[in-house]
N, C-alpha and C positions, 0 to 999 in steps of 0.2 A: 186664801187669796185667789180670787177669778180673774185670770187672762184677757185682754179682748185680743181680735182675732190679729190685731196689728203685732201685738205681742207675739204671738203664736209663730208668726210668720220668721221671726229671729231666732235663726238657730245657731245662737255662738261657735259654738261644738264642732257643726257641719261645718261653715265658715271657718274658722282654724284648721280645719282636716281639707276641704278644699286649696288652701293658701298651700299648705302643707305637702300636699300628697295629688293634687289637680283635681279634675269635677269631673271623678268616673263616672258618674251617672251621666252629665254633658257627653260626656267623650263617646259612651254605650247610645243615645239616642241617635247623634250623631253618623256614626258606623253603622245602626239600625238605616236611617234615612236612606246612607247611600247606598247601601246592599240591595235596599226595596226599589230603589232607583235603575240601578245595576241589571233587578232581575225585569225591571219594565221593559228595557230596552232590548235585553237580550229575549224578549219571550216575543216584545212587537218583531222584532229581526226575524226570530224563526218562523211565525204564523205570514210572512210574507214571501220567505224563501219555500215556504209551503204553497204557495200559492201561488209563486213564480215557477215550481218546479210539478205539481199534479198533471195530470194527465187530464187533457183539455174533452170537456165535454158537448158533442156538435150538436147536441137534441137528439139522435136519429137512438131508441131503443137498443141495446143487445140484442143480436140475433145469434141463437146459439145451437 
């Protein structure tokens, strides 16, 4: 007996173990998303506090 893909798509099993146990796989995207979130802010923050704090360049060459 061939499947179609609507079939395919119910996964009893998962479903029962979801109800059961929660949608660790939810939960892991989830805590993925905000981590990657997390690290956007914290990298825009430092590349500006870099640039708030460098040593300001007037044009005029080293002379050394």
């Amino acid at each position: 007996m061939t499947r179609t893909p609507a079939e395919n798509n119910h996964l009893p099993i998962y479903e029962d173990l979801v109800r059961e146990r929660g949608d660790a796989v939810a939960e892991a995207q989830m805590a993925a998303a905000h981590t990657h979130h997390q690290a956007a802010e914290l990298l825009s923050e430092g590349e500006a506090a870099y640039r708030d704090h460098r040593p300001a360049h007037h044009g005029r060459p080293h002379q050394g």
